[in-house]
C-alpha positions in Angstrom: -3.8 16.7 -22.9 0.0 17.0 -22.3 1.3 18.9 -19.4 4.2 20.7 -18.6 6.2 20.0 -15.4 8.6 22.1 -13.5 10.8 21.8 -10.5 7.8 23.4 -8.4 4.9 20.9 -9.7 7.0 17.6 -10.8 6.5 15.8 -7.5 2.9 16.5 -7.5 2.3 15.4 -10.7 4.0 11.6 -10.4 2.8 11.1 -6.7 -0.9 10.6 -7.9 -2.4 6.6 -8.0 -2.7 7.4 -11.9 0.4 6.8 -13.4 1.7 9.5 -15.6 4.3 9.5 -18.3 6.8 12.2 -18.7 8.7 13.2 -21.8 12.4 14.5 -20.8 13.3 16.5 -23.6 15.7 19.9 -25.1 14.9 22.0 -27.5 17.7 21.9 -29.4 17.0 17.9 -29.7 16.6 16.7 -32.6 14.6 13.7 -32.0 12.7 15.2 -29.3 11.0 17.6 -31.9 10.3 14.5 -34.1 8.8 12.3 -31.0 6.5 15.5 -29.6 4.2 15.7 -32.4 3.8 11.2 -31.5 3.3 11.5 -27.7 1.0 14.4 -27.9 -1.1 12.6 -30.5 -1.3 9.5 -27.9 -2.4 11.4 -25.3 -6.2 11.2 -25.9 -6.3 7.6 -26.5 -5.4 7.1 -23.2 -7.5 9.4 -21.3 -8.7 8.4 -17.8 -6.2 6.1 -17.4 -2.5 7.4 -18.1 -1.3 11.0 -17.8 0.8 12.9 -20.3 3.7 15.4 -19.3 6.5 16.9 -20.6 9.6 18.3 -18.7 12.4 20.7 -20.6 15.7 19.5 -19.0 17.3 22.6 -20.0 14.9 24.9 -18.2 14.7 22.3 -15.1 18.2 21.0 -14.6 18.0 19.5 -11.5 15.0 17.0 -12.5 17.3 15.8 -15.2 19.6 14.9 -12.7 17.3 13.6 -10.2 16.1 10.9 -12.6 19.2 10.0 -14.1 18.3 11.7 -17.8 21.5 10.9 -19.9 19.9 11.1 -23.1 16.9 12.8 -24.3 14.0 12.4 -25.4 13.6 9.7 -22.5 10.4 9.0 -21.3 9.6 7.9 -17.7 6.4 6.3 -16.4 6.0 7.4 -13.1 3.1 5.6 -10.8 2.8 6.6 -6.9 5.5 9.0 -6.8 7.9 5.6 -8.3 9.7 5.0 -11.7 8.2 2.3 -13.8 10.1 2.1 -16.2 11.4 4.5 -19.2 11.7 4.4 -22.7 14.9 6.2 -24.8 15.1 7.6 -28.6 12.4 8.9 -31.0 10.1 6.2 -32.1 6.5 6.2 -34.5 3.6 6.5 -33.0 3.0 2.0 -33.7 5.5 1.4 -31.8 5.8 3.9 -28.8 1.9 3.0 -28.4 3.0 -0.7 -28.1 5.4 0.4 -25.8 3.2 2.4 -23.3 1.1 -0.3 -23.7 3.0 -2.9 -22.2 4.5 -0.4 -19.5 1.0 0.0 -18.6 0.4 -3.9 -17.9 3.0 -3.5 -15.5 0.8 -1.1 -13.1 -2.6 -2.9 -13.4 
């Protein structure tokens, strides 16, 4: 399950011991459509152990800015309330799994 964050839940959401990732995206982004349809599909592999959100930088400016968004879709794993690490740009679902993957590592 993929959740959507806003300004009033955000902090909530990445403060918990289970790291989450978050999908910064628009819209009106290109890539961002072509990448949702990827990290929603993921989402139940990883059940139980990483979290799933999705944050619309147009509707919640400030988070953008907050986290340093500069380009969209940009994807942040957040674990105890602290960036990660991110990942930029529209990728299939072999290699954004790969990727989560080894961002994962880095928490255990």
């Amino acid at each position: 399950m993929v959740t959507n964050l806003t300004e009033a839940d955000f902090e909530k959401a990445i403060s918990s011991s289970i790291p989450i990732i978050v999908d910064f995206w628009a819209e009106w982004c290109g890539p961002c459509k072509r990448l949702s349809p990827v990290f929603e599909s993921l989402a139940p592999t990883y059940e139980g152990k990483l979290r799933f959100g999705k944050v619309n930088v147009e509707q919640n400016q400030p988070l953008g800015g907050k986290h340093s968004i500069q380009a969209i879709p940009c994807m942040i794993l957040f674990k105890d309330g602290k960036e990660v690490n991110r990942l930029v740009g529209a990728m299939p679902p072999d290699s954004l799994k790969k990727k989560i993957d080894e961002m994962l590592a880095m928490v255990r």
